[in-house]
C-alpha positions as a Markdown table, in Angstrom:
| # | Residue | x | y | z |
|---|---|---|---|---|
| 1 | Unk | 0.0 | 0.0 | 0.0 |
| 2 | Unk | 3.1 | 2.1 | 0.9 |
| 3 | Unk | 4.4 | 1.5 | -2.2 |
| 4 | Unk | 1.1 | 2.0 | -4.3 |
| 5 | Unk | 0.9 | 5.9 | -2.3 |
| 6 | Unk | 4.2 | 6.7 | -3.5 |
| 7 | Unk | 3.9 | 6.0 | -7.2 |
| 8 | Unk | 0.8 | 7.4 | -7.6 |
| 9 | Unk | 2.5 | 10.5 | -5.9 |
| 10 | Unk | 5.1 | 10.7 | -8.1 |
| 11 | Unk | 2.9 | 10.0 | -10.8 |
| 12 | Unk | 0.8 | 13.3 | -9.8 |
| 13 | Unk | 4.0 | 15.3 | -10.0 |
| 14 | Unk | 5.0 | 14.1 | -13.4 |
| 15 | Unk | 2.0 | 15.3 | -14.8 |
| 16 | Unk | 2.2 | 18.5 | -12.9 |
| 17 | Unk | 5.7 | 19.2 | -14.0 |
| 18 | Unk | 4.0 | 18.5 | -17.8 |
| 19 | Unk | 1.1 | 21.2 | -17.1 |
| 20 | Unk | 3.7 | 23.6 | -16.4 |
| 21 | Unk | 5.9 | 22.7 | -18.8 |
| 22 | Unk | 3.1 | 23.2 | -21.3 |
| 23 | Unk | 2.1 | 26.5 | -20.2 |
| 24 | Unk | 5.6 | 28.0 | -20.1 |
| 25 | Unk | 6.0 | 30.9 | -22.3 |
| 26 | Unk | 8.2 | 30.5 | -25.2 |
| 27 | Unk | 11.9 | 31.5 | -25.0 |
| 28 | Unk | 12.4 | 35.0 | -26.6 |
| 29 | Unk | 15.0 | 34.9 | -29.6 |
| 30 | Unk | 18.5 | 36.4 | -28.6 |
| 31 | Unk | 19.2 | 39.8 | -29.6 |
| 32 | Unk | 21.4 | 40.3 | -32.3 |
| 33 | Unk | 25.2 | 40.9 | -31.7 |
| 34 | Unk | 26.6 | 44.4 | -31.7 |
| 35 | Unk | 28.2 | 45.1 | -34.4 |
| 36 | Unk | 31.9 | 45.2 | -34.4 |
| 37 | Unk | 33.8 | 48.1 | -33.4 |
| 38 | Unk | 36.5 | 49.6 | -34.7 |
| 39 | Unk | 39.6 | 49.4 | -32.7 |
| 40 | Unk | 42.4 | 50.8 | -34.5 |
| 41 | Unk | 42.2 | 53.0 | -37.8 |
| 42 | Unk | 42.0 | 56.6 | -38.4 |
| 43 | Unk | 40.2 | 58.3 | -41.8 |
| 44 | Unk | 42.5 | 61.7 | -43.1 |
| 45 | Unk | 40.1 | 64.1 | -44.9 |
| 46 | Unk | 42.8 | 65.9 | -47.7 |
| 47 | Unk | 42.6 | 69.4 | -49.6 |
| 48 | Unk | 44.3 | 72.3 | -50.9 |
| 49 | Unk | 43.2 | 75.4 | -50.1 |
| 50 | Unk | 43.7 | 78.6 | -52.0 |
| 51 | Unk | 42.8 | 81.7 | -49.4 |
| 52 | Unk | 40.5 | 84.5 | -51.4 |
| 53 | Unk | 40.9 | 88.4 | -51.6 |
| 54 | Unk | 37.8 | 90.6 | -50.0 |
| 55 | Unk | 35.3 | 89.9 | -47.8 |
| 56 | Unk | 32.7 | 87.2 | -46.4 |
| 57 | Unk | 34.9 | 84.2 | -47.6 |
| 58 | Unk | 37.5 | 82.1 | -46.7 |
| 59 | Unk | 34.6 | 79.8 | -44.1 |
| 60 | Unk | 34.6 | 76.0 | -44.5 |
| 61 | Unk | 33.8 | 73.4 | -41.8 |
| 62 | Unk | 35.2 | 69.7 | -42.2 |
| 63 | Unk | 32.6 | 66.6 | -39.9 |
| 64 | Unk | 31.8 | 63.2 | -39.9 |
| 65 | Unk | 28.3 | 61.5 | -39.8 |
| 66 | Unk | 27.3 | 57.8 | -39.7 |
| 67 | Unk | 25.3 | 56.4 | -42.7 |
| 68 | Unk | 22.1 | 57.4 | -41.1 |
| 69 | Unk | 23.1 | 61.2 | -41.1 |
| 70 | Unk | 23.8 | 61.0 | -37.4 |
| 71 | Unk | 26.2 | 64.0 | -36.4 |
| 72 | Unk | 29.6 | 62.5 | -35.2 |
| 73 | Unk | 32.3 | 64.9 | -34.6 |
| 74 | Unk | 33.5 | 68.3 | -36.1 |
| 75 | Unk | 37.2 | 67.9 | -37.1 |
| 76 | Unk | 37.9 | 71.6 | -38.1 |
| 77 | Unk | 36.0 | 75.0 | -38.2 |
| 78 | Unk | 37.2 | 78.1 | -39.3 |
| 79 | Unk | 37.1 | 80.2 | -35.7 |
| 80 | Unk | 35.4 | 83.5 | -37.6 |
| 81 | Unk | 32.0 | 81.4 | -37.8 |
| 82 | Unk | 32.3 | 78.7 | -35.4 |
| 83 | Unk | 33.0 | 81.9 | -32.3 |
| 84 | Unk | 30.0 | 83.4 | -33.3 |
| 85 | Unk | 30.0 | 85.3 | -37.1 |
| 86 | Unk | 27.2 | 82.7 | -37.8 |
| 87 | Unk | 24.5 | 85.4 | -36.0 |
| 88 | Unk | 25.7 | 87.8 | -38.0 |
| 89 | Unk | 26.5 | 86.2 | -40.7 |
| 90 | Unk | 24.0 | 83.0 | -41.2 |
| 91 | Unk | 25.0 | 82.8 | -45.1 |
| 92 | Unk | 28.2 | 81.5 | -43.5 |
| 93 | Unk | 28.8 | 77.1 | -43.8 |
| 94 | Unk | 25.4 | 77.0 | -42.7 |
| 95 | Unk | 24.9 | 73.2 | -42.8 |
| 96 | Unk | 27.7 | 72.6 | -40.8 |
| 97 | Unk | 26.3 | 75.3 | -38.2 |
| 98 | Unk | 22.9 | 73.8 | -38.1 |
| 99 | Unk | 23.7 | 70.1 | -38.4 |
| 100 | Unk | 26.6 | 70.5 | -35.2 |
| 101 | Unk | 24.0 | 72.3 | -33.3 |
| 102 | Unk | 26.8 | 74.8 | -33.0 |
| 103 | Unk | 24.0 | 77.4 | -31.3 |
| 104 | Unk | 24.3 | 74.6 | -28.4 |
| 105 | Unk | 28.1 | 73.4 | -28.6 |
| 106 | Unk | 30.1 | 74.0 | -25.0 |
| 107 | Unk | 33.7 | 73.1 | -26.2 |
| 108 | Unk | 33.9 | 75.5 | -29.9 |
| 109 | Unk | 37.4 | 76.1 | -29.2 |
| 110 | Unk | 38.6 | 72.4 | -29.2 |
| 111 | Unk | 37.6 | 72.2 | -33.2 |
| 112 | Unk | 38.3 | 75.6 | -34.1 |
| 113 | Unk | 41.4 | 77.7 | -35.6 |
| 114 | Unk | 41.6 | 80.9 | -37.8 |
| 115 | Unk | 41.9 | 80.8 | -41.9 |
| 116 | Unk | 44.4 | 78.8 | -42.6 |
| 117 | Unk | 47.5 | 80.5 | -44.7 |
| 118 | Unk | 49.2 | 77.0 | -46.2 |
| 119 | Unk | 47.4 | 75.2 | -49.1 |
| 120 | Unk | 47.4 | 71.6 | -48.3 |
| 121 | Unk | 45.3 | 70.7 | -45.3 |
| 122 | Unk | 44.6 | 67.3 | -44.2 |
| 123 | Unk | 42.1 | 66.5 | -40.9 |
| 124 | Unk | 42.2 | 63.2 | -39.0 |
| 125 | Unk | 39.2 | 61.4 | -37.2 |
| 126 | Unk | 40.3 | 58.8 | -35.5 |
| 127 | Unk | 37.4 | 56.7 | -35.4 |
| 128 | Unk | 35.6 | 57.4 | -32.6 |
| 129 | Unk | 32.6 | 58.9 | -31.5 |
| 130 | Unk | 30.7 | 61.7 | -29.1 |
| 131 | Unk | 31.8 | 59.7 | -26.2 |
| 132 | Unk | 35.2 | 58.9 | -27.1 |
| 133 | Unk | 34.9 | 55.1 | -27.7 |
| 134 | Unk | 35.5 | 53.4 | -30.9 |
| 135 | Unk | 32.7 | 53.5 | -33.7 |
| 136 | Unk | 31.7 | 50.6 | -34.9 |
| 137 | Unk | 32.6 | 49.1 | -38.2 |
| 138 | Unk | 30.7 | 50.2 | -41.1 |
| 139 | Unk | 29.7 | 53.3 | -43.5 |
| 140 | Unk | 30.8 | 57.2 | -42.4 |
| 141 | Unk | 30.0 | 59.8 | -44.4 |
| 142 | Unk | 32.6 | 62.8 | -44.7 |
| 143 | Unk | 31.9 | 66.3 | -45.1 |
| 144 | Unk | 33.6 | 69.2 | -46.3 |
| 145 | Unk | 31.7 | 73.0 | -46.6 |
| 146 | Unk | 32.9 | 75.8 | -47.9 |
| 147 | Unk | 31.6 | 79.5 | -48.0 |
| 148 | Unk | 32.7 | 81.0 | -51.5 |
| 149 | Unk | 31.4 | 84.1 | -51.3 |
| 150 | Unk | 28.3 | 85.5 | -49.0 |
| 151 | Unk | 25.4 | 83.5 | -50.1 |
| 152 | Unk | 27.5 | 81.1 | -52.7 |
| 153 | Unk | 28.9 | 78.0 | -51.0 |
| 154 | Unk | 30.4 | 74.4 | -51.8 |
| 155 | Unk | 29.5 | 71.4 | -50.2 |
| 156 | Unk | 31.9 | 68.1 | -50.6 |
| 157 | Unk | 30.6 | 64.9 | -49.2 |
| 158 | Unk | 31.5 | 61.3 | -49.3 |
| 159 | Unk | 31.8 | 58.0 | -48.0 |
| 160 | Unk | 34.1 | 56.2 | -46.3 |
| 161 | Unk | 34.4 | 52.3 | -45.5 |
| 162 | Unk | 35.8 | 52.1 | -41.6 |
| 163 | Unk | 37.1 | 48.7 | -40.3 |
| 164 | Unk | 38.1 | 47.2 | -43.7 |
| 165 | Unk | 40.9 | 47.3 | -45.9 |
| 166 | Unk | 42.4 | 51.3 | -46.4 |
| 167 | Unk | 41.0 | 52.7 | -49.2 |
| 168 | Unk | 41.1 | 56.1 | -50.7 |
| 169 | Unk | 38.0 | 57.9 | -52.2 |
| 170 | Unk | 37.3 | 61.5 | -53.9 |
| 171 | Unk | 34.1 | 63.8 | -52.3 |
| 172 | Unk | 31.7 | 64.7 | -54.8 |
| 173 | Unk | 31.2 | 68.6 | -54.9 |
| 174 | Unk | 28.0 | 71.0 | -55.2 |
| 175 | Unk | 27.7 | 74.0 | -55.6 |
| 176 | Unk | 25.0 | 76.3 | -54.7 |
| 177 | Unk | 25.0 | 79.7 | -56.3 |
| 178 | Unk | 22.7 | 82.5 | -55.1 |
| 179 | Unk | 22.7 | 86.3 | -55.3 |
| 180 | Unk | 22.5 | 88.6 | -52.3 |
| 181 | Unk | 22.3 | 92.5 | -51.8 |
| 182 | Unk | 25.8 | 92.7 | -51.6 |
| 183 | Unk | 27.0 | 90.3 | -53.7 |
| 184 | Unk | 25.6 | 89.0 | -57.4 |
| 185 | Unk | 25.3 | 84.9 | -57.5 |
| 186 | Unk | 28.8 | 83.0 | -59.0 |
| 187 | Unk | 28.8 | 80.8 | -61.7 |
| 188 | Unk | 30.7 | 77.7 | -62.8 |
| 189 | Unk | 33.7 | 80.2 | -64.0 |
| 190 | Unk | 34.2 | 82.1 | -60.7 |
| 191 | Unk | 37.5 | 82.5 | -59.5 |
| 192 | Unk | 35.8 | 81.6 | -55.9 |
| 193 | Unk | 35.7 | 78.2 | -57.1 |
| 194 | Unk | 39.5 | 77.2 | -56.5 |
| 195 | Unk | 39.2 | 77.8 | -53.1 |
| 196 | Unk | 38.6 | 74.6 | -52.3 |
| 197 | Unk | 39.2 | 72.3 | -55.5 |
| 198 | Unk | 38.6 | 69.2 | -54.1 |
| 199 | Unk | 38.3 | 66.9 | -51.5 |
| 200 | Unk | 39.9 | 63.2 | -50.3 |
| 201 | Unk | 39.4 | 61.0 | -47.6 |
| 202 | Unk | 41.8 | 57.9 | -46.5 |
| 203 | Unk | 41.1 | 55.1 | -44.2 |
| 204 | Unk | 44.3 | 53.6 | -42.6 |
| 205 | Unk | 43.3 | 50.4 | -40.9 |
């Protein structure tokens, strides 16, 4: 009878175990790895520039964003704009100014320097983000803007492959021409043009 009591017992826990074995919610998948980040590796943004005569020129801004269009760093702005001239001057790299929230920055001195004088320039990133730590592996997108003259600007932007092999690409430039009270729009032949020619950016793994 002892023995009958017992294996009817654990016969009622077997099946108890199954009811709640049968009502347990399924597992959740696991979520997907981070993706891996870059730990060595720096991306040099190249270009010549040729200083212009006269006045409201001789602005350009030089920044990184991920493929999404998420702001990353500043590497260089030209201290005229970047310390303030963008209130009184808002024709002045104003994508750089609005996309770096520049109206909100706390360290403008860190990025900043006057006009250069020399013609060949190049700015390093060194792959890492807001916070300091490595980005991770993927797409950047490089950007170099250029005020011509008052209204008429340049805008250089490519993209750069970080955490692969080095590679070497050429920015694609527009221009944007437009006319102002004190200044008629440029065109294609506009001496303005050479100030910045072109752009490169390297990755070095």
């Amino acid at each position: 009878m002892k023995i009958y009591k017992s294996a009817a017992t654990f016969a009622a826990i077997l099946a108890l175990l199954f009811l709640c074995a049968c009502q347990r919610t399924p597992l959740e998948a696991p979520p997907p790895p981070e993706p891996a980040r870059s730990e060595a590796g720096s991306v040099a943004i190249s270009f010549d520039f040729n200083r212009q005569s006269g006045y409201a020129s001789n602005q350009y801004a030089v920044w990184i964003e991920d493929n999404q269009g998420n702001f990353i760093t500043t590497l260089y702005a030209t201290r005229h704009t970047a310390a303030g001239g963008y209130k009184q001057r808002p024709d002045s790299i104003p994508l750089w100014v609005e996309r770096s929230d520049l109206a909100n920055m706390t360290r403008v001195d860190a990025i900043t320097g006057p006009t250069p004088q020399v013609i060949s320039h190049s700015y390093i990133w060194d792959c890492r983000g807001a916070g300091g730590g490595p980005v991770p592996d993927g797409t950047y997108r490089f950007f170099v803007e250029g005020s011509l003259r008052w209204k008429n600007r340049v805008l250089f932007t490519g993209e750069i492959e970080v955490g692969g092999d080095a590679a070497t690409v050429e920015a694609k430039a527009e221009y944007f021409y437009e006319g102002s009270v004190d200044q008629p729009a440029l065109d294609a032949s506009a001496e303005e043009n050479s100030m910045i020619p072109s752009v490169t950016a390297t990755y070095t793994p």
